[in-house]
VMD Tcl script that draws the C-alpha trace (Angstrom):
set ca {
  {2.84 -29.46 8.06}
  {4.93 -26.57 7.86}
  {5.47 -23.77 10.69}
  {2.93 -21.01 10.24}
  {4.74 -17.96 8.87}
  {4.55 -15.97 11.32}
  {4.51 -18.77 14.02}
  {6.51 -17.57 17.21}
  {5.23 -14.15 17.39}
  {3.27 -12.51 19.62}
  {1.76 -9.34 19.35}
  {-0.18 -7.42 21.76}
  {-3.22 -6.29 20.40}
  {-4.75 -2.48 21.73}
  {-6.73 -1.70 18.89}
  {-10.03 -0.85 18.34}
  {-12.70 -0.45 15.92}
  {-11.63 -1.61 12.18}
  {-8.16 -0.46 10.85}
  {-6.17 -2.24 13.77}
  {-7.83 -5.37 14.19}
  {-8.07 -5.30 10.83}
  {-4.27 -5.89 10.56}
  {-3.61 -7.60 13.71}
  {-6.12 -10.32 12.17}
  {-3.74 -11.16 8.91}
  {-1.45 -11.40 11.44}
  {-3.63 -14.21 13.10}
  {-3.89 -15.63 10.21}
  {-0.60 -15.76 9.24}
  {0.22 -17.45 12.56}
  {1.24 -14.86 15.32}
  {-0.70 -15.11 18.68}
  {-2.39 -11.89 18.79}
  {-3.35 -11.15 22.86}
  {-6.00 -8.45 22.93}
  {-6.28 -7.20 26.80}
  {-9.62 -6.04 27.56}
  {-10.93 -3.36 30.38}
  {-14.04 -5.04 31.71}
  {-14.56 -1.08 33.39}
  {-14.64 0.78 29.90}
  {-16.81 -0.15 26.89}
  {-14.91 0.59 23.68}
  {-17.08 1.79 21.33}
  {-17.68 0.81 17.62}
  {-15.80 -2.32 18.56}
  {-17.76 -5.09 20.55}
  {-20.90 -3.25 19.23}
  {-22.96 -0.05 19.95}
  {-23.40 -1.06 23.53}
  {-22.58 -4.07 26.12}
  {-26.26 -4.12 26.74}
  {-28.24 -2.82 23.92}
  {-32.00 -2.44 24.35}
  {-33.90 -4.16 21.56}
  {-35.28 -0.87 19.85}
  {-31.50 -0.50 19.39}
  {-31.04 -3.87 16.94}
  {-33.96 -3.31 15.34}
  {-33.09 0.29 14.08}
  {-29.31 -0.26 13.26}
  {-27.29 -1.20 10.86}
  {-27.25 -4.70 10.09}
  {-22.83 -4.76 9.98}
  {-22.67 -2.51 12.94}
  {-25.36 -3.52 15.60}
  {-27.25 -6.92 14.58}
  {-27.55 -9.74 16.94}
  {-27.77 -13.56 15.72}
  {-31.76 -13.81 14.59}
  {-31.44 -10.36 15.93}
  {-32.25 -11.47 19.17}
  {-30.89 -9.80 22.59}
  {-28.02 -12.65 24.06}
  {-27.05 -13.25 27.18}
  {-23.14 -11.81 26.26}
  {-24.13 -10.11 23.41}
  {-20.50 -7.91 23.07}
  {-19.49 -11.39 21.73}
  {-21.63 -11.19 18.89}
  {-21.30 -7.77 17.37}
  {-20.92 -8.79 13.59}
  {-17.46 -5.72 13.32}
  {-16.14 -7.52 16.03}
  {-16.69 -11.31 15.49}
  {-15.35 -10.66 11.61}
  {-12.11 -9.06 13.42}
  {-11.08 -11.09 16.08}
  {-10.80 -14.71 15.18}
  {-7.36 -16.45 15.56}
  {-7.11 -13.95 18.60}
  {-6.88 -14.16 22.47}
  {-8.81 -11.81 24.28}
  {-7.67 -11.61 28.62}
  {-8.93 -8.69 30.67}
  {-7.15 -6.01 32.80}
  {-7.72 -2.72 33.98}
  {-5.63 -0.67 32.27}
  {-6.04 2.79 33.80}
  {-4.48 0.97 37.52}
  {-0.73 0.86 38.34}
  {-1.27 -2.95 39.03}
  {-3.27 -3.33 35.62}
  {-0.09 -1.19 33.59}
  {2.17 -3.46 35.35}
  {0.64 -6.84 33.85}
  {1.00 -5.09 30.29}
  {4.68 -4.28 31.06}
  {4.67 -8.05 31.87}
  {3.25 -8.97 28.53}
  {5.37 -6.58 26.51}
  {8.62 -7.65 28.34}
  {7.68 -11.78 26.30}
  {6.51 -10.31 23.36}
  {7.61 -8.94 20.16}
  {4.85 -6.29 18.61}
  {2.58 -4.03 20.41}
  {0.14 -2.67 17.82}
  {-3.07 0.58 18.51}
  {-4.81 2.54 16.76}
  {-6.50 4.98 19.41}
  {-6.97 8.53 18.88}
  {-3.78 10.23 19.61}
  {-2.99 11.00 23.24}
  {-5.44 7.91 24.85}
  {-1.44 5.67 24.91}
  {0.26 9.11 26.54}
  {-2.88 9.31 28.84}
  {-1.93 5.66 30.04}
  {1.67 6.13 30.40}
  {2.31 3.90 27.01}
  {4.86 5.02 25.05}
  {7.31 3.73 22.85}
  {9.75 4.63 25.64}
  {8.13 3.06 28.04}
  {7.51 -0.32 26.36}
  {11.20 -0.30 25.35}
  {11.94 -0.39 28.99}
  {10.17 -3.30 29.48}
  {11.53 -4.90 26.07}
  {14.41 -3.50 24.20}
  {13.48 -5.41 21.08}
  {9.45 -4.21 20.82}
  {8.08 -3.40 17.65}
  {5.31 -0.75 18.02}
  {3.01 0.13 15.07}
  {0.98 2.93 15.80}
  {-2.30 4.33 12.98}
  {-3.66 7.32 13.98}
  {-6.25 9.34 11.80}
  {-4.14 11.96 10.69}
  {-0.85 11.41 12.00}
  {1.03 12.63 15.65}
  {2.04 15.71 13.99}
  {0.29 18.75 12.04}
  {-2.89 20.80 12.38}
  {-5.06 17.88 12.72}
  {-3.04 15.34 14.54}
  {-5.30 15.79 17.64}
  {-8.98 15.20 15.98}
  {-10.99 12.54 16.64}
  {-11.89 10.50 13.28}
  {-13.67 7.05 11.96}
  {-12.91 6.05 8.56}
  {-15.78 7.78 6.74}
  {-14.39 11.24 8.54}
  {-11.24 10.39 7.34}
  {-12.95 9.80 3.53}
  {-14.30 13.78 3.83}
  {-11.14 15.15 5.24}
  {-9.05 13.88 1.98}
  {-11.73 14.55 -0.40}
  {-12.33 11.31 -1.31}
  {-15.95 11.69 -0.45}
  {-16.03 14.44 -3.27}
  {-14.48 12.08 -5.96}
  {-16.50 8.63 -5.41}
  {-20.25 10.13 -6.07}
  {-21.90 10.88 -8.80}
  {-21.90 13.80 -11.22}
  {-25.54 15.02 -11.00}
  {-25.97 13.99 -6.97}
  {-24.29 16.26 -4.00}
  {-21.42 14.83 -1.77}
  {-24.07 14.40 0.74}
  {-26.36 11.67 -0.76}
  {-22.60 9.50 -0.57}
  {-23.08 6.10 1.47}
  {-20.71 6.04 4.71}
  {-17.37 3.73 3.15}
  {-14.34 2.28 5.01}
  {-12.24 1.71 2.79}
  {-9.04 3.52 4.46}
  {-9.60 1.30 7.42}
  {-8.75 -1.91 5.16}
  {-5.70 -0.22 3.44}
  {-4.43 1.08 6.76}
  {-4.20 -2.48 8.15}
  {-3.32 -4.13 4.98}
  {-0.26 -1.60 5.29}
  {0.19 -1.70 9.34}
  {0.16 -5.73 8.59}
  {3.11 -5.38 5.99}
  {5.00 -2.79 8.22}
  {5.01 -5.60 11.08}
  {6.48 -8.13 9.12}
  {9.21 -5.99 7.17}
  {10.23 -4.64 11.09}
  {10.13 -8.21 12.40}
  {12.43 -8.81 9.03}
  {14.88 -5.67 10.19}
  {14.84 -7.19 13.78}
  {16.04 -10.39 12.19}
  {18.67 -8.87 11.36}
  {20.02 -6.27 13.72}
  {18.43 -6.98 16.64}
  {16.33 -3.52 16.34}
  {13.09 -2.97 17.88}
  {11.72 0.37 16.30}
  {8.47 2.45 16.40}
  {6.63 2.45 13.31}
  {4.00 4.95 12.34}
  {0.85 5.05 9.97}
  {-0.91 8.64 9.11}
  {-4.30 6.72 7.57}
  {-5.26 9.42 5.37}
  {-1.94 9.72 4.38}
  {-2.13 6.35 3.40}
  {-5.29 6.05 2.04}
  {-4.68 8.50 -0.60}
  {-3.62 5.58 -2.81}
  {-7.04 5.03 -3.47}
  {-7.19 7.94 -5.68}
  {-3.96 8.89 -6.87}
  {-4.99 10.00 -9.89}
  {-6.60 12.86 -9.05}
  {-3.44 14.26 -6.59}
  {-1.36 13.57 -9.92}
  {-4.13 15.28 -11.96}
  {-3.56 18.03 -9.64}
  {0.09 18.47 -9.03}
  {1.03 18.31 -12.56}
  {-2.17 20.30 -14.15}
  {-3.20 22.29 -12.16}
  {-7.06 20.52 -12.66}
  {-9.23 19.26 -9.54}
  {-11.32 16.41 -10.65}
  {-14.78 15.61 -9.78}
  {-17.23 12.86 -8.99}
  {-17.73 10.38 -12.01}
  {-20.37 7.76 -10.83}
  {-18.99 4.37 -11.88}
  {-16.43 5.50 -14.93}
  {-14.11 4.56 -15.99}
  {-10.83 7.59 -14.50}
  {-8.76 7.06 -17.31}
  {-11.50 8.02 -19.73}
  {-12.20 4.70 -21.45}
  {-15.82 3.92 -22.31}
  {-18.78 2.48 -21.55}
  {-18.19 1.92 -18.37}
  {-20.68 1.54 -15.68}
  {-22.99 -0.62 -13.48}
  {-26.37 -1.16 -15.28}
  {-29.35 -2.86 -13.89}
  {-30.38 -6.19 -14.19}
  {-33.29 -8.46 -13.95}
  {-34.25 -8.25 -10.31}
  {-36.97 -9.64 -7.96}
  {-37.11 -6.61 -6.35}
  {-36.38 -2.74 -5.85}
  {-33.77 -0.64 -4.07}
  {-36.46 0.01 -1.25}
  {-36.64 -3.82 -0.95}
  {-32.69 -3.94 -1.07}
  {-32.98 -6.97 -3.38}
  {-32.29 -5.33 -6.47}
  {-29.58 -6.51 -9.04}
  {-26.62 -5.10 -11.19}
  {-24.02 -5.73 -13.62}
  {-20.85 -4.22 -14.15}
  {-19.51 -3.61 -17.21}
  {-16.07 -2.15 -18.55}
  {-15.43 -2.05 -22.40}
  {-11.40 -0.69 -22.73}
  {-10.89 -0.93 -26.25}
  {-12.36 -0.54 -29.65}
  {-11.85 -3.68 -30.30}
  {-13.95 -4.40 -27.14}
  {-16.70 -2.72 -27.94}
  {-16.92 -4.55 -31.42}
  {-16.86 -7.92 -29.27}
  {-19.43 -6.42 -27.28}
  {-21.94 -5.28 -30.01}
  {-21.57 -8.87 -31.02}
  {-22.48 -10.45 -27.79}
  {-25.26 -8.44 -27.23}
  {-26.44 -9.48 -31.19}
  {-25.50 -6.39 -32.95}
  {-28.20 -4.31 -32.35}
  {-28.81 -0.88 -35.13}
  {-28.01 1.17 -32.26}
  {-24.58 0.46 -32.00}
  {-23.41 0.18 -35.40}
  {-23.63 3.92 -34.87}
  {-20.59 5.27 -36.57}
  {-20.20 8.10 -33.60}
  {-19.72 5.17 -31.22}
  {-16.94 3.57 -33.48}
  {-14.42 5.24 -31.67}
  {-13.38 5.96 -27.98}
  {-13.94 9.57 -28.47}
  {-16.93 9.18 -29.66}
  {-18.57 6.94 -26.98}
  {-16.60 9.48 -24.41}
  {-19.13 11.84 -26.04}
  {-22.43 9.99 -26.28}
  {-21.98 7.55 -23.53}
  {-25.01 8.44 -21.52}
  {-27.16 7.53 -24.57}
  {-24.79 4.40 -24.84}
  {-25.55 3.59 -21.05}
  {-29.47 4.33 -21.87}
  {-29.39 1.63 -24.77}
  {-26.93 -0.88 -22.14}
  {-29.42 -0.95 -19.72}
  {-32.43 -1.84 -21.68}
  {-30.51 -4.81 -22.52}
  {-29.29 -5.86 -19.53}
  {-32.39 -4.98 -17.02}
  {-34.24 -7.74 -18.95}
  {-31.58 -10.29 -18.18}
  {-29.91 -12.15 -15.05}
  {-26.80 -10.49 -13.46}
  {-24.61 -13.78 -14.08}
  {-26.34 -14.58 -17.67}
  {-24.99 -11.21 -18.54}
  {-21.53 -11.80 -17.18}
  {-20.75 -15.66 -18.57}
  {-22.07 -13.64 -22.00}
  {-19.41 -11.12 -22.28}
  {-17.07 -12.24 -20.01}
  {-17.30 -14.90 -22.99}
  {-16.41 -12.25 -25.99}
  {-13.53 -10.96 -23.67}
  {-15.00 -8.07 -22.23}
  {-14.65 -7.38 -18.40}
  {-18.43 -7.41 -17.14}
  {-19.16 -9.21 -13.49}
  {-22.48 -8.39 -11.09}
  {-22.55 -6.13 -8.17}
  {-23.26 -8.85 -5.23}
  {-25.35 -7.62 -2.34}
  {-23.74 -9.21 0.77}
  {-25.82 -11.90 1.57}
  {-25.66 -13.19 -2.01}
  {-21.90 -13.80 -2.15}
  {-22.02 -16.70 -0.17}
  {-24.19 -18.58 -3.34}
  {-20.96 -17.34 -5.78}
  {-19.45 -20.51 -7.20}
  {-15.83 -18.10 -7.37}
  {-15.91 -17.43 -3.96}
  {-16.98 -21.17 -3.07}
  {-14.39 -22.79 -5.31}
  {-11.59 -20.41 -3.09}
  {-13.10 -21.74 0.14}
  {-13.87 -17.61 0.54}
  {-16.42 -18.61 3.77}
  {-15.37 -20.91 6.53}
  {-17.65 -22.56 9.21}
  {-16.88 -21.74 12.59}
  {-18.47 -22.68 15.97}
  {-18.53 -20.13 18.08}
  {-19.26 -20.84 22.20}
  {-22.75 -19.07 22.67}
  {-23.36 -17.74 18.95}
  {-23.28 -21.44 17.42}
  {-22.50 -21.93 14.20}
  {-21.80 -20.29 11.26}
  {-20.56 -18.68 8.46}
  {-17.51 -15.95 7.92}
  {-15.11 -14.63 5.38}
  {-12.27 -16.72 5.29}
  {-8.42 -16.10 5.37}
  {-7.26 -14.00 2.56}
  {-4.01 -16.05 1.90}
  {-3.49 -19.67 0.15}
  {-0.21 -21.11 0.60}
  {0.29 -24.37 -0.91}
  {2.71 -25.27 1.97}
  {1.45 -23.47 5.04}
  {-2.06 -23.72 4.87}
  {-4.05 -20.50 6.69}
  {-7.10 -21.87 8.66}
  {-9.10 -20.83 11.30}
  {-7.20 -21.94 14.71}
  {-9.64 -19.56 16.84}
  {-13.19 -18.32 16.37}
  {-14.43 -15.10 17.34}
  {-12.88 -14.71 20.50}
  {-15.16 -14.60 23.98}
  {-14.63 -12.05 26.15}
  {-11.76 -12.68 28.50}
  {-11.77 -16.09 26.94}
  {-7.97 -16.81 27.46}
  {-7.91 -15.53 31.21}
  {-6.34 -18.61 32.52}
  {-3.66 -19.18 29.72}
  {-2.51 -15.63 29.31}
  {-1.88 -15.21 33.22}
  {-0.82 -18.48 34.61}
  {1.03 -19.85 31.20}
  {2.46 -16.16 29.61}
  {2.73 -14.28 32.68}
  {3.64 -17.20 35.34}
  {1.25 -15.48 38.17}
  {0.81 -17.67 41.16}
  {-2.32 -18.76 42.05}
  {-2.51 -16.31 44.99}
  {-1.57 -13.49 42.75}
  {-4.62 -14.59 40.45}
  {-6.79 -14.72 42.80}
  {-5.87 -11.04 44.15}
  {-5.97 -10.03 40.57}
  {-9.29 -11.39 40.08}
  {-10.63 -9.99 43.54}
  {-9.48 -6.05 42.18}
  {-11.76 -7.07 39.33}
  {-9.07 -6.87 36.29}
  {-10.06 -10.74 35.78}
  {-13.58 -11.16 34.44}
  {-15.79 -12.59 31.62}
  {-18.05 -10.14 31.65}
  {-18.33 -5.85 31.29}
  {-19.25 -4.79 34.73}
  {-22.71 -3.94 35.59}
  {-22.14 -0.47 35.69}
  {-21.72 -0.33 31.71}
  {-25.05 0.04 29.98}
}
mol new
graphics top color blue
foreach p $ca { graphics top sphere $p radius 0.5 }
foreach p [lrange $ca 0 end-1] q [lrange $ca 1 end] { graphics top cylinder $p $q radius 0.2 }
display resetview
């Protein structure tokens, strides 16, 4: 088998929440070792779960992706189960230290000095309150790469607030544009979308440094503004703006560059919204051509023969009445019936999968999407795969969800070389453990 592409590196992982273990995970996958050092004297929150010790009111009232247990029961080490964290940190090594100590900075100056990346994503000033800076880490290792993805950048009026990704959605107005037209901002779900592109990007930026290192034997300090970035997602609308002078609105599921119908409809479900087992299709017709398919499919029904629908701009102007006439059809029919029947005539229609039922989509099964993986207390199961296949360098799991301070041993005695007296003393300050202290409810 081929080297893994990114075999060789090692980056030093002090992120938290989503957007940078988000990223430093592709770059597990993709081969790096990823080291994550852990305070065992400071919960982080948001990322091994809500609490180190939750109470069981607390899993019963969350949300599922953000506090939930195994069989939502209370575990022993339950910080190793936290379903944001375990779908984040596999192919990872997790060791523990004590940051905020002059004996606990010194070990990280130890692991920068044989490493190549050090990657965070803190709210600006928690690395300055530690004494990390780019500076410092390039005394310790002239050829460090350090990615760092703050909210809103080091610099401007709001380079110092505090922000998770659906703040960062409200400050760039996204959370105006993805609603719907007759519902206010507020009624908007909580999304994360930034978090994904911001590590998708921070991933990218790693490898395209590591490429410029290659090269010139650089080390440089790279830096992500996440809203900044995330305004990809609707660049339309700052185009819209700049050039016209026009600030666009919430649509619902339309189509932005006017093309229609174009929605998600309901389907024949076992169940309601309040049960959260109810079903939808989405559909997209882009031409006129399309839509003729379409009437066909659906067996050319009187109602859309109508000559006012012949024509884009005429189903731009009727197409809540054409949406009314959609969804009697389709709520009397099964999500994926509906899809193999126009997907069929050549019109884009798929359904709207709530989580639990993508892992019965034969797409996502042919891909190997889900991968089994054994996990030391949380046995076995299920999780979204790697998001790569390369016919040469296969990407599998080499790590499940890591435990905490799983990779004590190796990262001190192999990476660092401490002695075994130096371990011990280490140990005895409490910077080694395998748990959160006591103290941390």
């Amino acid at each position: 088998m081929n080297p893994k592409p990114l075999e060789g590196i090692r980056v030093v992982d002090l992120c938290v929440v989503w957007a940078g273990p988000f990223a430093t995970m592709l770059l597990g996958d993709l081969g790096a070792e990823v080291i994550k050092p852990e305070n065992p004297h400071v919960w982080q929150p948001m990322t091994r779960g809500a609490m180190a010790r939750p109470p069981k009111i607390l899993l019963d009232r969350s949300i599922a992706w953000a506090g939930a247990l195994p069989d939502n029961e209370l575990t022993p080490r339950p910080w190793d189960h936290s379903p944001t964290f375990v779908s984040l940190y596999r192919n990872k090594r997790s060791f523990t230290v004590d940051l905020r100590r002059p004996d606990g900075m010194d070990i990280l100056r130890r692991l920068v000095a044989v490493s190549d990346v050090v990657y965070e994503n803190n709210a600006t000033g928690t690395m300055e309150k530690l004494g990390i800076t780019y500076d410092s880490l390039r005394e310790a290792n002239p050829r460090i790469i350090m990615v760092r993805v703050p909210a809103y950048g080091s610099t401007g009026p709001y380079y110092n607030a505090r922000a998770l990704g659906v703040h960062l959605e409200a400050v760039m107005g996204h959370t105006l544009l993805r609603g719907y037209d007759d519902a206010d901002p507020s009624a908007n779900t909580a999304i994360y979308s930034g978090d994904y592109l911001a590590g998708a990007q921070g991933a990218f930026a790693v490898m395209t440094a590591l490429w410029h290192r290659d090269r010139t034997g650089e080390g440089q300090l790279i830096e992500i503004g996440q809203a900044e970035n995330a305004a990809a997602m609707f660049t339309q609308a700052i185009m819209d703006y700049s050039l016209n002078r026009n600030v666009q609105s919430a649509i619902g599921n339309r189509d932005v560059n006017g093309r229609f119908p174009c929605g998600v409809y309901p389907a024949k479900s076992p169940g309601t919204s309040e049960t959260m087992d109810d079903h939808w299709v989405s559909i997209h017709v882009e031409t006129d051509e399309q839509w003729r398919a379409f009437a066909a499919a659906i067996g050319s029904p009187a109602w859309a023969a109508d000559p006012r629908f012949a024509t884009n701009d005429g189903r731009a102007e009727h197409f809540r009445e054409i949406d009314a006439h959609i969804a009697d059809f389709t709520r009397e029919r099964e999500d994926y019936d509906v899809m193999h029947l126009l997907q069929a005539a050549g019109v884009a229609c798929a359904p709207v999968l709530e989580a639990s039922r993508m892992f019965d989509d034969p797409h996502l099964r042919a891909r190997d999407f889900f991968k089994r993986q054994t996990q030391q207390t949380a046995g076995t199961h299920e999780y979204v795969g790697p998001l790569f296949k390369f016919g040469e360098t296969p990407i599998e799991f080499y790590q499940p969800p890591v435990m905490f301070g799983e990779h004590n041993d190796y990262v001190y005695r192999e990476v660092l070389k401490v002695s075994d007296q130096e371990f011990e003393s280490l140990r005895a300050a409490g910077h080694i453990a395998t748990e959160y202290d006591p103290s941390i409810p």
